[in-house]
mmCIF entry with sequence, helices, sheets and N, C-alpha, C, O atoms, coordinates in Angstrom:
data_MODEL
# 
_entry.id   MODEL 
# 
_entity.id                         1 
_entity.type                       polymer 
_entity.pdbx_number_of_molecules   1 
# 
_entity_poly.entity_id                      1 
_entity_poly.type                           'polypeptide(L)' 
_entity_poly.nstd_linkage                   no 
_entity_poly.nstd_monomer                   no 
_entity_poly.pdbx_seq_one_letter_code       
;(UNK)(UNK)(UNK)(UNK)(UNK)(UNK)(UNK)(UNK)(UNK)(UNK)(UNK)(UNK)(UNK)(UNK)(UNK)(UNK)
(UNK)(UNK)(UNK)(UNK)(UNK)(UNK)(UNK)(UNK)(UNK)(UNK)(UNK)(UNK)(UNK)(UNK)(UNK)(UNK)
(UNK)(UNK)(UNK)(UNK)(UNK)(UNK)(UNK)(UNK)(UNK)(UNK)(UNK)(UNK)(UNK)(UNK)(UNK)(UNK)
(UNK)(UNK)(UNK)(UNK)(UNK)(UNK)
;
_entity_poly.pdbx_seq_one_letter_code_can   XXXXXXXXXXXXXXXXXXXXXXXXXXXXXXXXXXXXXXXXXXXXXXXXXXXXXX 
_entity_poly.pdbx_strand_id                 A 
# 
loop_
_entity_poly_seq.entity_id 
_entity_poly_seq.num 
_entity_poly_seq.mon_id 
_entity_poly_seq.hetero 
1 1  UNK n 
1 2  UNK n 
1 3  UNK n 
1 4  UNK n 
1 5  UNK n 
1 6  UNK n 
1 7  UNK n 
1 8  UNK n 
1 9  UNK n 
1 10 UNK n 
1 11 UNK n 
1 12 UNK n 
1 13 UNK n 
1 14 UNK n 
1 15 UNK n 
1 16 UNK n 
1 17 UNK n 
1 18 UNK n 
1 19 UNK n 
1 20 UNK n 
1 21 UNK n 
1 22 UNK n 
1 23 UNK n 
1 24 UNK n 
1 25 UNK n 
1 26 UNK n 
1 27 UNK n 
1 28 UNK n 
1 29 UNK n 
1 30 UNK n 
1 31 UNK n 
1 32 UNK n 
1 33 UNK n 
1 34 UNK n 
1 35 UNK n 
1 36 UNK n 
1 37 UNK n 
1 38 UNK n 
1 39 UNK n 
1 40 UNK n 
1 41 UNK n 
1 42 UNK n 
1 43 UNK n 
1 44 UNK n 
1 45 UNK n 
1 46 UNK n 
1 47 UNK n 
1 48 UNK n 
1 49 UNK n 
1 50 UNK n 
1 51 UNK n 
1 52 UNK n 
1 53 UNK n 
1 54 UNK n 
# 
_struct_asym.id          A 
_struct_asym.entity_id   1 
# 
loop_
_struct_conf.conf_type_id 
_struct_conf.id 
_struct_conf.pdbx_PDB_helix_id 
_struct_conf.beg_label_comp_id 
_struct_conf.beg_label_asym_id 
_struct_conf.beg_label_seq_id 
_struct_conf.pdbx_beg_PDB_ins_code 
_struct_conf.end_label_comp_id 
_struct_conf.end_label_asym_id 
_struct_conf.end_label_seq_id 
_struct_conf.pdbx_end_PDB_ins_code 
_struct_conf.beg_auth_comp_id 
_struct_conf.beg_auth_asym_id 
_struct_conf.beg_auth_seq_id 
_struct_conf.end_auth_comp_id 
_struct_conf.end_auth_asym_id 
_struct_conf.end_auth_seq_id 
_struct_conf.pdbx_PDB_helix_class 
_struct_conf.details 
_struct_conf.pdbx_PDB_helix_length 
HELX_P HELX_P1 AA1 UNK A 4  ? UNK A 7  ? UNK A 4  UNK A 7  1 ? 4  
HELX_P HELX_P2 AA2 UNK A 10 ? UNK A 25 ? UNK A 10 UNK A 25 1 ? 16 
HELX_P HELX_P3 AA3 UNK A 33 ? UNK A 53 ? UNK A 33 UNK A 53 1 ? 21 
# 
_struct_conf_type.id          HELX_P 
_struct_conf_type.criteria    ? 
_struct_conf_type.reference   ? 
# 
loop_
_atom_site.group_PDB 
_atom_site.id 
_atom_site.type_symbol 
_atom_site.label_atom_id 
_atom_site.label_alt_id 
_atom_site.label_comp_id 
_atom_site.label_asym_id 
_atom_site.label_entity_id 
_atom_site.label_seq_id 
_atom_site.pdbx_PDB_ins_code 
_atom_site.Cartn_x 
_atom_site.Cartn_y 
_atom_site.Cartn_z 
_atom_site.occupancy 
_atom_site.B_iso_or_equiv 
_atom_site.pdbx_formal_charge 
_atom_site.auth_seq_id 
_atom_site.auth_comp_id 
_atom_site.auth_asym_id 
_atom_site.auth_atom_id 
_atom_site.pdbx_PDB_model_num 
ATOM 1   N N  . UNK A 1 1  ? 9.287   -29.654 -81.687 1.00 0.00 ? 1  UNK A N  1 
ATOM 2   C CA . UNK A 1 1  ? 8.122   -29.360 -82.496 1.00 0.00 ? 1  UNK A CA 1 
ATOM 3   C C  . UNK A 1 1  ? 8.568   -29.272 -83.951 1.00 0.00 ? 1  UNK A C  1 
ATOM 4   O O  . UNK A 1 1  ? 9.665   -28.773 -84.206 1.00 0.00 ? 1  UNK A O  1 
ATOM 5   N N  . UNK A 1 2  ? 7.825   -29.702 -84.858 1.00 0.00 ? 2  UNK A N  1 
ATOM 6   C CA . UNK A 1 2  ? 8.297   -29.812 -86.353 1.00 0.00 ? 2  UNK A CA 1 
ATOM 7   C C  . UNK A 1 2  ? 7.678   -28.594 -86.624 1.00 0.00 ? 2  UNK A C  1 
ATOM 8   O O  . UNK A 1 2  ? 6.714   -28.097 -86.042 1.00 0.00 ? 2  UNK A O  1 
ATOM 9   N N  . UNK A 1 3  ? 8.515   -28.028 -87.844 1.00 0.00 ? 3  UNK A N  1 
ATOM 10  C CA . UNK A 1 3  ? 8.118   -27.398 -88.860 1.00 0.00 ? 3  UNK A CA 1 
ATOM 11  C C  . UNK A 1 3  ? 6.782   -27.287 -88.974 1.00 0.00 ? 3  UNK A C  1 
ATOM 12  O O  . UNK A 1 3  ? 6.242   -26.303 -88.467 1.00 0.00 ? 3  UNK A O  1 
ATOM 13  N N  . UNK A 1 4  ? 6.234   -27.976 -89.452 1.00 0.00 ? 4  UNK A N  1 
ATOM 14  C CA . UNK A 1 4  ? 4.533   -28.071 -89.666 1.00 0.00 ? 4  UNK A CA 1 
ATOM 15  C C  . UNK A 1 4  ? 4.357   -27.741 -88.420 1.00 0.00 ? 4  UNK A C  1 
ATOM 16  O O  . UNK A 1 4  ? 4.247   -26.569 -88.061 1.00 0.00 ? 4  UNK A O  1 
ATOM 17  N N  . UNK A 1 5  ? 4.319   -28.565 -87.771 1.00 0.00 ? 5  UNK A N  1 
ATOM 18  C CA . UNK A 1 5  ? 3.632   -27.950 -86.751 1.00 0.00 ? 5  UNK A CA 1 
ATOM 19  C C  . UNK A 1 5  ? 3.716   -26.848 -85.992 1.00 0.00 ? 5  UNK A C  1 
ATOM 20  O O  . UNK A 1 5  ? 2.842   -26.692 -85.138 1.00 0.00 ? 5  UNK A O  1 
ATOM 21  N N  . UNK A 1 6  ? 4.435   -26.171 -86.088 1.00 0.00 ? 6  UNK A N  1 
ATOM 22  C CA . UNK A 1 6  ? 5.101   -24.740 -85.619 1.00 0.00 ? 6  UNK A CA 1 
ATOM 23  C C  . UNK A 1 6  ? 4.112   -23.952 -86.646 1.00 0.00 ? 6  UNK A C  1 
ATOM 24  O O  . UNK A 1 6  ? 3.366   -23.104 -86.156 1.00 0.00 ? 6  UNK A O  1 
ATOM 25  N N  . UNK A 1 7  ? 4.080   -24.143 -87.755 1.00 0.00 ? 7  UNK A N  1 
ATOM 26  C CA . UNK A 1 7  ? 3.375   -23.161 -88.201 1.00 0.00 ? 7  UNK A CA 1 
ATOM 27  C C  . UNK A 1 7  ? 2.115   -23.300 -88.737 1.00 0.00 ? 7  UNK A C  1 
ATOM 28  O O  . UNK A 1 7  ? 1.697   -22.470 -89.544 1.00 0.00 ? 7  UNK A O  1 
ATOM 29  N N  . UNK A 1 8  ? 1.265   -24.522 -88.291 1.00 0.00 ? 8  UNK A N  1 
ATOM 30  C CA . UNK A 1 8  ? -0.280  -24.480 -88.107 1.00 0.00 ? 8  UNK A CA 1 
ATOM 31  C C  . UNK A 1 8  ? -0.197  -24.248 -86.633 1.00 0.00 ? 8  UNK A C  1 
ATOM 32  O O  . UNK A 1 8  ? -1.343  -24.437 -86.226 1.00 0.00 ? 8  UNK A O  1 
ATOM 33  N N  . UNK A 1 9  ? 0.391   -24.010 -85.865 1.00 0.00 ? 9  UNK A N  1 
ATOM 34  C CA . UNK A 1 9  ? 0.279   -23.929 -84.271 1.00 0.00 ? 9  UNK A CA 1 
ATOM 35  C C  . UNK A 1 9  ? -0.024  -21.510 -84.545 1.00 0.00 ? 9  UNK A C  1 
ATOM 36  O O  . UNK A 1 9  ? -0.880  -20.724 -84.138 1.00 0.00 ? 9  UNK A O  1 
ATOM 37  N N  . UNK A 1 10 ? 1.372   -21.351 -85.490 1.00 0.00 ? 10 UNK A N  1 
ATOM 38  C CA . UNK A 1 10 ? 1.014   -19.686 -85.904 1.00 0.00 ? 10 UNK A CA 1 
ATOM 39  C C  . UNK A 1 10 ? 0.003   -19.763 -86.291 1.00 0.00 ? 10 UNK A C  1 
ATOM 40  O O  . UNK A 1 10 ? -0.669  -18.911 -85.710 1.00 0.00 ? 10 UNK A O  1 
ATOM 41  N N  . UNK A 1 11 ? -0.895  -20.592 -87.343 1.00 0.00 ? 11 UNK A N  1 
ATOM 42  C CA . UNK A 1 11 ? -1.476  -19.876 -88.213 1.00 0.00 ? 11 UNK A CA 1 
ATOM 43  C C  . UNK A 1 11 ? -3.157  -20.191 -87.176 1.00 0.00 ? 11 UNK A C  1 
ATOM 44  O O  . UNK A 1 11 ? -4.161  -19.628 -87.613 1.00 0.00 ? 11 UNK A O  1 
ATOM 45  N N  . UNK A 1 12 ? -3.277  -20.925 -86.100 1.00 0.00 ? 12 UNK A N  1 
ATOM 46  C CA . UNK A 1 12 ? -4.192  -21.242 -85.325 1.00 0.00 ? 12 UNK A CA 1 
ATOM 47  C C  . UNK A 1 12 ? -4.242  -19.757 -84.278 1.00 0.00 ? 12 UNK A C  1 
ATOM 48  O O  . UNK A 1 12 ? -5.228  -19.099 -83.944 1.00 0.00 ? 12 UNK A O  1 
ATOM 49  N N  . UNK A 1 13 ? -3.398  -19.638 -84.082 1.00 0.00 ? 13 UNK A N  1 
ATOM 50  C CA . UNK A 1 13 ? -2.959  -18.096 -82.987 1.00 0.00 ? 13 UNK A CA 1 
ATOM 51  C C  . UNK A 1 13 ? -3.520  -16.880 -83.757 1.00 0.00 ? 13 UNK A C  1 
ATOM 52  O O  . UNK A 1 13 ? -4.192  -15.962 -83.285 1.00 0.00 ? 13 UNK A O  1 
ATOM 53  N N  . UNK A 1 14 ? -3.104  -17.057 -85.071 1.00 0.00 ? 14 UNK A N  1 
ATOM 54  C CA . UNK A 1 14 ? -3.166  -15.489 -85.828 1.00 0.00 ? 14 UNK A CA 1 
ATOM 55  C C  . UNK A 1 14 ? -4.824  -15.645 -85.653 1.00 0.00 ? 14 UNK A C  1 
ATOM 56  O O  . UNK A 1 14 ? -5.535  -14.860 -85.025 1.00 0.00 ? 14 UNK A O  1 
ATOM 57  N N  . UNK A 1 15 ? -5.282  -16.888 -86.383 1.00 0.00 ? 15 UNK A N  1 
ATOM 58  C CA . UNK A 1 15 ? -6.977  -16.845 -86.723 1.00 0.00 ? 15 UNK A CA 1 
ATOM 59  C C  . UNK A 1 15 ? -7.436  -16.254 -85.079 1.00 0.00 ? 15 UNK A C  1 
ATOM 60  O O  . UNK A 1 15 ? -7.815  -15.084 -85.020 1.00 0.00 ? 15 UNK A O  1 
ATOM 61  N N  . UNK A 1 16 ? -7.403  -16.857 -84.125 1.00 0.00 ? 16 UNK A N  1 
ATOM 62  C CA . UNK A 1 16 ? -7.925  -16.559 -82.602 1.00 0.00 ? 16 UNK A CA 1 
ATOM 63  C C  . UNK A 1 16 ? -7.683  -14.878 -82.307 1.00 0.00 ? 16 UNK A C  1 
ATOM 64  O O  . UNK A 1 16 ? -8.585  -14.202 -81.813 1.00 0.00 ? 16 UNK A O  1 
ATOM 65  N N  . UNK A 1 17 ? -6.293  -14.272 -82.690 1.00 0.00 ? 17 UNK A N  1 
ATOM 66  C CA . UNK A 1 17 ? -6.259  -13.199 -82.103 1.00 0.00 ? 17 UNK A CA 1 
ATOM 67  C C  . UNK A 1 17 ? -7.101  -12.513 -83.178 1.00 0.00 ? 17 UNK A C  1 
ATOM 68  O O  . UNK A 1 17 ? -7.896  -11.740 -82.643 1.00 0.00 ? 17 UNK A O  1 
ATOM 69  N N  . UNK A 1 18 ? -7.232  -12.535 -84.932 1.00 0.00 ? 18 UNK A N  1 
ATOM 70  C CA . UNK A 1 18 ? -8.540  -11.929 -85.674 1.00 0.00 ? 18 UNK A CA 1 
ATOM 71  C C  . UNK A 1 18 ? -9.599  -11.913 -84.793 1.00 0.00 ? 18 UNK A C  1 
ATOM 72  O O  . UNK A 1 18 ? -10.075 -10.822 -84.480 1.00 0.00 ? 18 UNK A O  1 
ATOM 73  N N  . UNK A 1 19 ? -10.170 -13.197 -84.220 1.00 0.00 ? 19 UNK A N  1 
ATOM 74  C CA . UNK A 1 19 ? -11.082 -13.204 -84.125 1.00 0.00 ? 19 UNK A CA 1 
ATOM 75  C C  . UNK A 1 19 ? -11.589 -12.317 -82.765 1.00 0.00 ? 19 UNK A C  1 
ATOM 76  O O  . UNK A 1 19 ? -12.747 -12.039 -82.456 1.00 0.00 ? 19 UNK A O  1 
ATOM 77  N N  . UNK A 1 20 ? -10.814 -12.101 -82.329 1.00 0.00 ? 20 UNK A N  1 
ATOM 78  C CA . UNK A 1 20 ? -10.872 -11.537 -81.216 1.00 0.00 ? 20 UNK A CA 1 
ATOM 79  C C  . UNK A 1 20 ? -10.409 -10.041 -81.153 1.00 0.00 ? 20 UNK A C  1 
ATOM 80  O O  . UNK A 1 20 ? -10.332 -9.395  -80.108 1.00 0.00 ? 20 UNK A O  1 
ATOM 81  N N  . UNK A 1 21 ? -10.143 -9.623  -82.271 1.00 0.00 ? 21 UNK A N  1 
ATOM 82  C CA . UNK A 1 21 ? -10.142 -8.596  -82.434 1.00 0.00 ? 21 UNK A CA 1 
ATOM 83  C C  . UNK A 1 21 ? -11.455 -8.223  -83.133 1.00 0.00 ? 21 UNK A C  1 
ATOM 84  O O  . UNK A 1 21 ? -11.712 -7.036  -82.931 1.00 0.00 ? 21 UNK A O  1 
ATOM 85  N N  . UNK A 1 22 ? -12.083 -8.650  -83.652 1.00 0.00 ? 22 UNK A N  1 
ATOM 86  C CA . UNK A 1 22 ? -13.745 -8.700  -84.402 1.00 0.00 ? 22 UNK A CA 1 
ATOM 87  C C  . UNK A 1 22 ? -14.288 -8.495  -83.198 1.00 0.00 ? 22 UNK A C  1 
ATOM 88  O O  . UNK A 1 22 ? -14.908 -7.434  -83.128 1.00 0.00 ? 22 UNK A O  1 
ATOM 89  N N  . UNK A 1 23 ? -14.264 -9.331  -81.943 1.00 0.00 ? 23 UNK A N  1 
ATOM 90  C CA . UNK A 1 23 ? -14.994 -9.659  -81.279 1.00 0.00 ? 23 UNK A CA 1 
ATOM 91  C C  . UNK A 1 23 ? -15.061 -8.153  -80.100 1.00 0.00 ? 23 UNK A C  1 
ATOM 92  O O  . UNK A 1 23 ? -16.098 -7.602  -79.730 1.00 0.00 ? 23 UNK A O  1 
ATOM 93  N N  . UNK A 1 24 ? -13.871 -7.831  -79.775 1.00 0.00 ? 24 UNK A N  1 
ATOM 94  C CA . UNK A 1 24 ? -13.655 -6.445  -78.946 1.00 0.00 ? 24 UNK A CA 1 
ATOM 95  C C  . UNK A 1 24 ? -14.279 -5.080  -79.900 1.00 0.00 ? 24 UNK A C  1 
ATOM 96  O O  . UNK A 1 24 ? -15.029 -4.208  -79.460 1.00 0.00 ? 24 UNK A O  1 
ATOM 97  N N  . UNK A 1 25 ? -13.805 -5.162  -81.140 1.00 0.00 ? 25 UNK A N  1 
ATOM 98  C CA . UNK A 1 25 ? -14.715 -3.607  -81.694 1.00 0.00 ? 25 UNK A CA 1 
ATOM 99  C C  . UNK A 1 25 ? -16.008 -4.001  -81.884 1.00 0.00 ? 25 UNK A C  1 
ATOM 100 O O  . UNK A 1 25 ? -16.574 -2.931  -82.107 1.00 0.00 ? 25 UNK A O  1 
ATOM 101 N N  . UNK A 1 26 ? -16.975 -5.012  -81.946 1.00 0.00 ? 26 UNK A N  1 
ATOM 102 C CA . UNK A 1 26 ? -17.722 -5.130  -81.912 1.00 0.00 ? 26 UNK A CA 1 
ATOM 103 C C  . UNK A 1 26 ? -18.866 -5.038  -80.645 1.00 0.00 ? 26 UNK A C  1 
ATOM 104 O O  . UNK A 1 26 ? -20.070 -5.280  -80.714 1.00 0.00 ? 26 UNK A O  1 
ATOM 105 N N  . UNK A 1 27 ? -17.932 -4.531  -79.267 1.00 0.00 ? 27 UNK A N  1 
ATOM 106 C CA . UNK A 1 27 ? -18.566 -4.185  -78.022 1.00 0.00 ? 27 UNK A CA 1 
ATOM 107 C C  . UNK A 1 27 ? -18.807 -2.706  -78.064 1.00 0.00 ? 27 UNK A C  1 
ATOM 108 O O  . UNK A 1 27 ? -17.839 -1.949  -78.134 1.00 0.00 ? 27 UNK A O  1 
ATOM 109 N N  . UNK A 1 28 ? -19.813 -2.326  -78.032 1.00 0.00 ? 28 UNK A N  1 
ATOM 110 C CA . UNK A 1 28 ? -20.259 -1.072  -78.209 1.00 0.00 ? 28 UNK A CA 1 
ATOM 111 C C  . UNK A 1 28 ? -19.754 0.006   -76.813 1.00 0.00 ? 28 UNK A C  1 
ATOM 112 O O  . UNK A 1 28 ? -19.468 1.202   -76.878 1.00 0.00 ? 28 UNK A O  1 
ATOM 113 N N  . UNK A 1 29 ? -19.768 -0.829  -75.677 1.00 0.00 ? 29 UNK A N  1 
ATOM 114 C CA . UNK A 1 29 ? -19.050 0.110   -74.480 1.00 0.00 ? 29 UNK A CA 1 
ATOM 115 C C  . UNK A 1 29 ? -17.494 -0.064  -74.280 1.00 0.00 ? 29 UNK A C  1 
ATOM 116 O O  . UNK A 1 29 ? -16.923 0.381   -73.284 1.00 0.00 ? 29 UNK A O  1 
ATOM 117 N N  . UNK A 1 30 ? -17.078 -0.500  -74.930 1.00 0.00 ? 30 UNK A N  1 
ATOM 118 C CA . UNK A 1 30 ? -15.617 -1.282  -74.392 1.00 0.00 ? 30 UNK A CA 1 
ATOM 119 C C  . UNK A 1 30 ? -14.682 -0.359  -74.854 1.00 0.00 ? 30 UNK A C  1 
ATOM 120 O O  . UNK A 1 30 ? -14.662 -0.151  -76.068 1.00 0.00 ? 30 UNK A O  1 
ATOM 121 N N  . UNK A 1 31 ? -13.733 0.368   -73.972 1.00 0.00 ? 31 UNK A N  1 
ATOM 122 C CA . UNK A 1 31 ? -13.633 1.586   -73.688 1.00 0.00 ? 31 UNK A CA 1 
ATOM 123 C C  . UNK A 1 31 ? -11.494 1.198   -74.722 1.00 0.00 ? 31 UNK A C  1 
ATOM 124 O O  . UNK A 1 31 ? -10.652 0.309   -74.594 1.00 0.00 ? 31 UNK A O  1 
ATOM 125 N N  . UNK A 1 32 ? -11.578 2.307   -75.475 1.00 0.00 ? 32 UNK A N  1 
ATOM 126 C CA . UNK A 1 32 ? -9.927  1.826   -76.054 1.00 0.00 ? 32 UNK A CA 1 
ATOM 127 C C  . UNK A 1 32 ? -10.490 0.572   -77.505 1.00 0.00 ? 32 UNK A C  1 
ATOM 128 O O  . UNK A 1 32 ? -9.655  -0.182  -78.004 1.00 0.00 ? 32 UNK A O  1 
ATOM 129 N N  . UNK A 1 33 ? -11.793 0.574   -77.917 1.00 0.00 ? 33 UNK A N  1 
ATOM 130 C CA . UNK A 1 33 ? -11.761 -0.220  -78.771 1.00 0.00 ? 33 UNK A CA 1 
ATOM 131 C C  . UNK A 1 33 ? -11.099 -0.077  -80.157 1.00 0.00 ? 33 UNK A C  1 
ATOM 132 O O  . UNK A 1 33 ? -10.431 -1.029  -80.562 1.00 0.00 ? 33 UNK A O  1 
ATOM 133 N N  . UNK A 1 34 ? -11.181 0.653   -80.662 1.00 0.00 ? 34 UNK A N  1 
ATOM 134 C CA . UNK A 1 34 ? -10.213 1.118   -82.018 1.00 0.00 ? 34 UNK A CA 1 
ATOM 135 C C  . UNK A 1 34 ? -8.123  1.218   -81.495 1.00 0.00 ? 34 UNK A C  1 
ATOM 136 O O  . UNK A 1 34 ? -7.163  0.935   -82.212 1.00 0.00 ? 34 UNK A O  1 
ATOM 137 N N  . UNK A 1 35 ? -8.130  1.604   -80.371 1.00 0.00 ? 35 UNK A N  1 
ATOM 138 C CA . UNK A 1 35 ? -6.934  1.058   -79.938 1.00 0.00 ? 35 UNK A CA 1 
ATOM 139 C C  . UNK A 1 35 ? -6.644  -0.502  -80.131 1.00 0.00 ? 35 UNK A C  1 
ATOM 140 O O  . UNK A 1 35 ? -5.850  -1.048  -80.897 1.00 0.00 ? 35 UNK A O  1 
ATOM 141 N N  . UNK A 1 36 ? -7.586  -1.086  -79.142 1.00 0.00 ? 36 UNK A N  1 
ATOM 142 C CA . UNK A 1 36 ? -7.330  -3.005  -78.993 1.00 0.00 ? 36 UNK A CA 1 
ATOM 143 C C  . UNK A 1 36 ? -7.262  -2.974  -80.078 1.00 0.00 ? 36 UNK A C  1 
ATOM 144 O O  . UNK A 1 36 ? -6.197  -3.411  -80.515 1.00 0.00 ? 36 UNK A O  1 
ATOM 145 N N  . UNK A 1 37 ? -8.080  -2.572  -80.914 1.00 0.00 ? 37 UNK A N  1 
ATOM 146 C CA . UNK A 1 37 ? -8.302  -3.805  -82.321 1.00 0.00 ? 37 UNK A CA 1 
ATOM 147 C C  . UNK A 1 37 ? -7.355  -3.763  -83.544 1.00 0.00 ? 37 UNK A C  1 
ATOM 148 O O  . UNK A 1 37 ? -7.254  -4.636  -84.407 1.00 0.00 ? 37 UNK A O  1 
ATOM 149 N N  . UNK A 1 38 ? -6.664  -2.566  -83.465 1.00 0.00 ? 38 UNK A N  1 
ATOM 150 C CA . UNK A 1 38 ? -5.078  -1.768  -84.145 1.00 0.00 ? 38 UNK A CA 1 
ATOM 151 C C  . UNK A 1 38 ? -4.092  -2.889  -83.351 1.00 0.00 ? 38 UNK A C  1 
ATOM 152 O O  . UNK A 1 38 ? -3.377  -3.705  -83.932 1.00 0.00 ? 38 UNK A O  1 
ATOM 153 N N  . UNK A 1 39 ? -4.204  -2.757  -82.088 1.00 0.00 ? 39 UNK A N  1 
ATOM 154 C CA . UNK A 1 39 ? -2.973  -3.374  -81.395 1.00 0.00 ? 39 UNK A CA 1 
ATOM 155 C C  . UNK A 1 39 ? -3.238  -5.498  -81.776 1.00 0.00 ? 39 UNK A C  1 
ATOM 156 O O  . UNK A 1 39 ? -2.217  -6.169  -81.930 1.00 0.00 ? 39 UNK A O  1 
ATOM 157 N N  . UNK A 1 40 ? -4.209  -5.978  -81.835 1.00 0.00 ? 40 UNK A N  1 
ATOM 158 C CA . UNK A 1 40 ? -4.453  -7.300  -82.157 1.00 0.00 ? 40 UNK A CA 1 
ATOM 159 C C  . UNK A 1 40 ? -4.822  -7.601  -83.220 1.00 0.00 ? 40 UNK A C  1 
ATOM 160 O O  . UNK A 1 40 ? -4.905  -8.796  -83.500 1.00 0.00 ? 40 UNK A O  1 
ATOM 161 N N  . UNK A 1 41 ? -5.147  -6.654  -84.114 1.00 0.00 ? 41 UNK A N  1 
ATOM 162 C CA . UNK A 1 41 ? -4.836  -6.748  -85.624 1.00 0.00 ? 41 UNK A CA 1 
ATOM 163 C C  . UNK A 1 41 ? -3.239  -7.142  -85.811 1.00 0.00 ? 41 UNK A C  1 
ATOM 164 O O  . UNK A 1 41 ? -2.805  -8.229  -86.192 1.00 0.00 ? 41 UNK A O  1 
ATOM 165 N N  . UNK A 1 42 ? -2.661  -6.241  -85.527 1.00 0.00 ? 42 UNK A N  1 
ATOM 166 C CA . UNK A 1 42 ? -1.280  -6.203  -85.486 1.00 0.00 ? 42 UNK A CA 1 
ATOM 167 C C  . UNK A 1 42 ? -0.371  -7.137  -85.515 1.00 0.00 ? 42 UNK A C  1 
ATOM 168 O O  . UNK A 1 42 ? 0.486   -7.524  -86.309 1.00 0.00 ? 42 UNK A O  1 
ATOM 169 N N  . UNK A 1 43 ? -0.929  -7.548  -83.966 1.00 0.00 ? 43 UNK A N  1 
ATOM 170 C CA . UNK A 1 43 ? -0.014  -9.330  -83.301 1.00 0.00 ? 43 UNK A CA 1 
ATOM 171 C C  . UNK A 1 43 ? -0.885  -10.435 -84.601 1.00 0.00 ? 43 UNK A C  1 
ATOM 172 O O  . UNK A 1 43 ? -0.131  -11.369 -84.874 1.00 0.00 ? 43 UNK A O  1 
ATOM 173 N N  . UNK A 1 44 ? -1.844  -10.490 -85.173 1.00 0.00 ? 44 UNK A N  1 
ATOM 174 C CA . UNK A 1 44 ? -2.637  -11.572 -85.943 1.00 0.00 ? 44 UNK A CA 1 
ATOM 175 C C  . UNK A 1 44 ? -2.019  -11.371 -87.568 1.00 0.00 ? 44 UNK A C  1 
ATOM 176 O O  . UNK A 1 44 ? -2.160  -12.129 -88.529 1.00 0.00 ? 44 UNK A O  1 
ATOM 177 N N  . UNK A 1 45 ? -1.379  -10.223 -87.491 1.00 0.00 ? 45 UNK A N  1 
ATOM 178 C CA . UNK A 1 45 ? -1.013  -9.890  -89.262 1.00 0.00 ? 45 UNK A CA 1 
ATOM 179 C C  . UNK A 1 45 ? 0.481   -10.950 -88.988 1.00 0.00 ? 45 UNK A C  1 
ATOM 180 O O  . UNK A 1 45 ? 0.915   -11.943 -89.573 1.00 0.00 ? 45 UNK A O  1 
ATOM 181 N N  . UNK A 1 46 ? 1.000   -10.058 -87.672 1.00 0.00 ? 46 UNK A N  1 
ATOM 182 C CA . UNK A 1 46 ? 2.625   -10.469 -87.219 1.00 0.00 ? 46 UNK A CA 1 
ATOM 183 C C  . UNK A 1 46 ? 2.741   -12.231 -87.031 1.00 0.00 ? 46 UNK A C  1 
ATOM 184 O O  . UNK A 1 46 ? 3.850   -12.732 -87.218 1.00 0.00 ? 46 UNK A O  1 
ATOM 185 N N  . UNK A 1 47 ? 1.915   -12.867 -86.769 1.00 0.00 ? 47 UNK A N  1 
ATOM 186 C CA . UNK A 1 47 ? 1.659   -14.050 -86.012 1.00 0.00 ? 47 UNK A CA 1 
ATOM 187 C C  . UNK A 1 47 ? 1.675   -15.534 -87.884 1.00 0.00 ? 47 UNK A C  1 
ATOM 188 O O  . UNK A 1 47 ? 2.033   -16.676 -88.175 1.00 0.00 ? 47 UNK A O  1 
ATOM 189 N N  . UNK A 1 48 ? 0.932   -14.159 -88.575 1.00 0.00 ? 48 UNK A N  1 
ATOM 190 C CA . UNK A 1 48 ? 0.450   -14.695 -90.252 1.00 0.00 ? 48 UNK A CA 1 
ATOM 191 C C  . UNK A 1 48 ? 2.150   -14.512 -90.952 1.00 0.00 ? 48 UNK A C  1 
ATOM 192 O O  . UNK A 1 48 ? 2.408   -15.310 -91.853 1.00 0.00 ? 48 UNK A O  1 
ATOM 193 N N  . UNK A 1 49 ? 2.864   -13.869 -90.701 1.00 0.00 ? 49 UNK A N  1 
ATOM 194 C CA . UNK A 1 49 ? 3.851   -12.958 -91.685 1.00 0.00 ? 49 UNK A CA 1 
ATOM 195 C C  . UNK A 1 49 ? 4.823   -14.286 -90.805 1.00 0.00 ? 49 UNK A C  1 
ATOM 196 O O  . UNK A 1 49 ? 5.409   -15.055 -91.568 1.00 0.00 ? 49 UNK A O  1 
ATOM 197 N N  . UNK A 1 50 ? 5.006   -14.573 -89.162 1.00 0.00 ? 50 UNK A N  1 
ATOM 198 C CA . UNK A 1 50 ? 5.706   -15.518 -89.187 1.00 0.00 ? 50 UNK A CA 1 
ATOM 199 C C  . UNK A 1 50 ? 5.601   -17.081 -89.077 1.00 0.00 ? 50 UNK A C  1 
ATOM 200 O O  . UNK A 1 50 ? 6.497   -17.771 -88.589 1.00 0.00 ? 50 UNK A O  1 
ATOM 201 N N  . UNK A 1 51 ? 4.305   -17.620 -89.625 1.00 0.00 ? 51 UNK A N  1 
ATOM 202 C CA . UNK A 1 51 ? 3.575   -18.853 -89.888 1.00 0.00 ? 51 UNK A CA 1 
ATOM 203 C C  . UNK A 1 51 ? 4.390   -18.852 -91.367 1.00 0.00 ? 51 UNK A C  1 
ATOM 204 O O  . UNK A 1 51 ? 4.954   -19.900 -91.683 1.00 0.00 ? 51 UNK A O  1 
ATOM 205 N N  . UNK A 1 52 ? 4.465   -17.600 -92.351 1.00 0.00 ? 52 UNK A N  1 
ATOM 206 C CA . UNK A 1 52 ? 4.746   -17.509 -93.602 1.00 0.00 ? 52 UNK A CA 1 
ATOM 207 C C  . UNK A 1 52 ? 6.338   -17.543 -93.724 1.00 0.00 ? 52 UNK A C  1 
ATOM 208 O O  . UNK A 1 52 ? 6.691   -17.810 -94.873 1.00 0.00 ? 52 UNK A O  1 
ATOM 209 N N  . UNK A 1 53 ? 7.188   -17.378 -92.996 1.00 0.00 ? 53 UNK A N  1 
ATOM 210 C CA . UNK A 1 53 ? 8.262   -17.817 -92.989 1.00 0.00 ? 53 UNK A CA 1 
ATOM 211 C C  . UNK A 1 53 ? 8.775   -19.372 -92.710 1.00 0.00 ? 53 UNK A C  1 
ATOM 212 O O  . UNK A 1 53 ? 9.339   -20.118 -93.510 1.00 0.00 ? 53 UNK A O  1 
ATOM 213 N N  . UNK A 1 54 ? 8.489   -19.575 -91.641 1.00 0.00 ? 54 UNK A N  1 
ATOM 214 C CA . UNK A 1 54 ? 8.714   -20.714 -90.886 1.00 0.00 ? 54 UNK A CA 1 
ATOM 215 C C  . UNK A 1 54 ? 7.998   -21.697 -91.923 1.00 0.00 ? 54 UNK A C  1 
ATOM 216 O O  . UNK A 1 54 ? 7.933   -22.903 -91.685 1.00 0.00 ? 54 UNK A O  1 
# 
């Protein structure tokens, strides 16, 4: 896998796990939501920080 592509392959992952972290605090019953969305914020910052290396 090239370079480039290694890190539009991160920077495709980081956007999905954002979005999906939007998507879980935004369930009004979904039990641990301010947990999930700390914990997949997290992996989507981590996922951005190593798209930005690579």
């Amino acid at each position: 896998m090239s370079r480039k592509a290694r890190c539009q392959h991160l920077l495709e992952e980081s956007g999905h796990s954002a979005l999906s972290t939007i998507e879980i605090y935004n369930k009004p019953g979904f039990k641990f939501r301010e947990e999930s969305f700390f914990i997949l914020m997290v992996d989507a910052w981590k996922l951005l920080l190593k798209a930005s290396i690579f």
